[in-house]
Residue, then its C-alpha position, 0 to 999 in steps of 0.5 A: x138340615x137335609x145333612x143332619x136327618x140323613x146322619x141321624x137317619x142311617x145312625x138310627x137305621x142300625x136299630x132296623x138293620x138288627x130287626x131285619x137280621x132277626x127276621x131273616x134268619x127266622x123267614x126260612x124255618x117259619x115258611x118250612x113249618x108253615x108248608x108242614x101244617x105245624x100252625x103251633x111251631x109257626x106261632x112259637x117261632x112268630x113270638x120268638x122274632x118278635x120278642x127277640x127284635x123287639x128287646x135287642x131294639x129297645x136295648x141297642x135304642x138305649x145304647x145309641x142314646x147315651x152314646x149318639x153324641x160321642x158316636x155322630x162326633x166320631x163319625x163326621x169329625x164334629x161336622x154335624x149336630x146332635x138333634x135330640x128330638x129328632x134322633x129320638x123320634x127316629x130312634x122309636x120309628x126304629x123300634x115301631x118297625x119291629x111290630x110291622x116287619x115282623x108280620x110282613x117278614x112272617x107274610x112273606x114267609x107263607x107267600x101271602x105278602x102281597x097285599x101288604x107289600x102293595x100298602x107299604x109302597x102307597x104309604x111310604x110314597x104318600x110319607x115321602x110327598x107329605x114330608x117334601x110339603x112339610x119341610x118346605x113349609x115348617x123347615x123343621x126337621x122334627x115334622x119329618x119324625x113325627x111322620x115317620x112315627x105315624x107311619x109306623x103306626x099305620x102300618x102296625x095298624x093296617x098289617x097285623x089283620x093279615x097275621x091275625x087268622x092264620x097264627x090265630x092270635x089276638x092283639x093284647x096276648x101277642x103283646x103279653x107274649x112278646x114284653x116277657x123276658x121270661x123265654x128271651x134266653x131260650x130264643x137267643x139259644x134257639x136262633x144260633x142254633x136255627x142259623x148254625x143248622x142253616x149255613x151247613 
């Protein structure tokens, strides 16, 4: 069992990895706008990662759901079996993590990570002892993703405070902004050219 949540734990894992990459290539332009008091810049650049890792998550999560058997064959040979309901619960974690990185990565940005830093570190060792009891108890593997996908709850929950007064944003529009395609395009343009600036 072990085996088979950590495969499919590092196959869902790409899913963080591109939200990640997102956030850190926005991190230094968000922090240089934010030192020059350019609060509507900030904003627009939050919404940017935002939408940018939400989209590429939920379209890679596609992916490697129709994919996840032919790749998890692939990689370990046959050796190790497709759970479903696992990949799938892991699979949405990933996409969850999009809503709470991209604060923390924006709280970073402005030096202001601390306190959240802090709630990160007491959640994930609480879920880790929770999720040793569950599965020696259940010895189900599907407990474990439902306790990271409430995790990832929490941590929407209890972070998005800390962004809320300095981008001066509200929770229902934040939403409306980030689900809207209409200025994906010009944000994937913005980025390589934000990243081609920032490696000369």
């Amino acid at each position: 069992d072990v085996v088979i949540f950590a495969t499919l734990r590092t196959m869902a894992r790409m899913v963080v990895q591109f939200i990640l990459s997102i956030s850190h290539a926005f991190e230094p332009e968000i922090a240089k706008a934010y030192g020059q008091g350019q609060k509507i810049v900030v904003k627009n650049m939050f919404t940017s990662n935002m939408r940018m890792a939400l989209w590429g998550a939920l379209i890679l999560s596609i992916i490697l759901s129709l994919m996840g058997n032919l790749v998890l064959s692939i990689w370990t040979g046959g050796k190790v079996d497709m759970n479903r309901p696992v990949f799938s619960l892991l699979l949405l974690s990933g996409i969850l993590s999009v809503f709470w990185y991209s604060c923390m990565n924006f709280l970073k940005a402005i030096n202001k990570h601390l306190k959240v830093s802090l709630m990160y570190i007491f959640l994930a060792t609480i879920t880790t002892g929770i999720a040793s009891i569950l599965l020696s108890i259940t010895n189900q593997l599907l407990s474990l993703g439902i306790l990271l996908v409430l995790m990832d709850i929490a941590l929407c929950i209890l972070i998005f405070p800390y962004i809320k007064i300095p981008l001066e944003l509200n929770l229902s529009g934040l939403l409306v902004e980030i689900s809207s395609l209409k200025n994906l395009s010009k944000d994937v343009i913005s980025l390589l050219n934000t990243i081609s600036l920032f490696q000369k």
